[in-house]
C-alpha positions as CSV (number, residue, x, y, z in Angstrom):
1,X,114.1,207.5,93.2
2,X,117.4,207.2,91.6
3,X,118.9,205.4,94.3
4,X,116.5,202.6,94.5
5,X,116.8,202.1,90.6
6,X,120.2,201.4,91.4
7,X,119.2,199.3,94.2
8,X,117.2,197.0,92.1
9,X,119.9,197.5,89.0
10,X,122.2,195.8,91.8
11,X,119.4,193.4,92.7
12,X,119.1,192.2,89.1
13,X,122.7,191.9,88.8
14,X,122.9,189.8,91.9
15,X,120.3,187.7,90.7
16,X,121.3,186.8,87.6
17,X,125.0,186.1,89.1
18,X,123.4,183.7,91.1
19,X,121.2,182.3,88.4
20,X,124.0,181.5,86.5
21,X,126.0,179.9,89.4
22,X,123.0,177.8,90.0
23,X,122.3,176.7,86.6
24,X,125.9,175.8,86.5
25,X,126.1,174.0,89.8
26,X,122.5,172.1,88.2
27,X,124.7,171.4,84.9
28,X,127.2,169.6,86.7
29,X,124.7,167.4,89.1
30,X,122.7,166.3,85.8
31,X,126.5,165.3,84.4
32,X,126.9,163.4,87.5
33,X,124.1,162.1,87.8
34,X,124.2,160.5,84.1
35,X,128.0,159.3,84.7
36,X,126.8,157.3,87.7
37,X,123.9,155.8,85.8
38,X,126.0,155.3,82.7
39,X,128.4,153.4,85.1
40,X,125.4,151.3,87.5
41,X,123.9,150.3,83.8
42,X,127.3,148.7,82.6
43,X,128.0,147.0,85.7
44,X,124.6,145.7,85.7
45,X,125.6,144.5,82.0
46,X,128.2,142.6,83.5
47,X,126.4,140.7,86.3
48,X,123.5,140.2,83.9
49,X,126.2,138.4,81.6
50,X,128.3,136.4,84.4
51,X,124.4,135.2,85.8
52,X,123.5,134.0,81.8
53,X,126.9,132.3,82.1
54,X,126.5,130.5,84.9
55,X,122.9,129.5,83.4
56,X,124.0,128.2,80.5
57,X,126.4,126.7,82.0
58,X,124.9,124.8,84.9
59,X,121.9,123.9,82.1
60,X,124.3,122.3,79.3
61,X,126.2,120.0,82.1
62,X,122.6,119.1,83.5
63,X,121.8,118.1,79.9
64,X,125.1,115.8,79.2
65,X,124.5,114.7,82.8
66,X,120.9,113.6,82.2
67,X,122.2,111.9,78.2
68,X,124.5,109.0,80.0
């Protein structure tokens, strides 16, 4: 009987080792993860902003084009 308190004593210990390595590895994929959105969402600010440039751009020579 005592033995196989031990057994799951070393069982629980095991598995909350591995919990916490988990929940650590899961930690550091969310931090990822957020980084790479955090970095797609500004570059997308960028392209957004060259695009409305180029809009803008195109649509104010049209106008002085179309005012001779």
């Amino acid at each position: 009987m005592s033995r196989s308190l031990v057994t799951l004593g070393e069982i629980a210990e095991n598995l909350k080792t591995n919990l916490g390595l988990l929940s650590g590895l899961v930690t550091e994929r969310a931090q990822d993860l957020d980084q790479l959105v955090q970095e797609i969402t500004e570059m997308s600010r960028e392209q957004v902003s060259k695009v409305n440039y180029v809009v803008d751009d195109t649509v104010q020579k049209f106008e002085q084009t179309t005012e001779m």
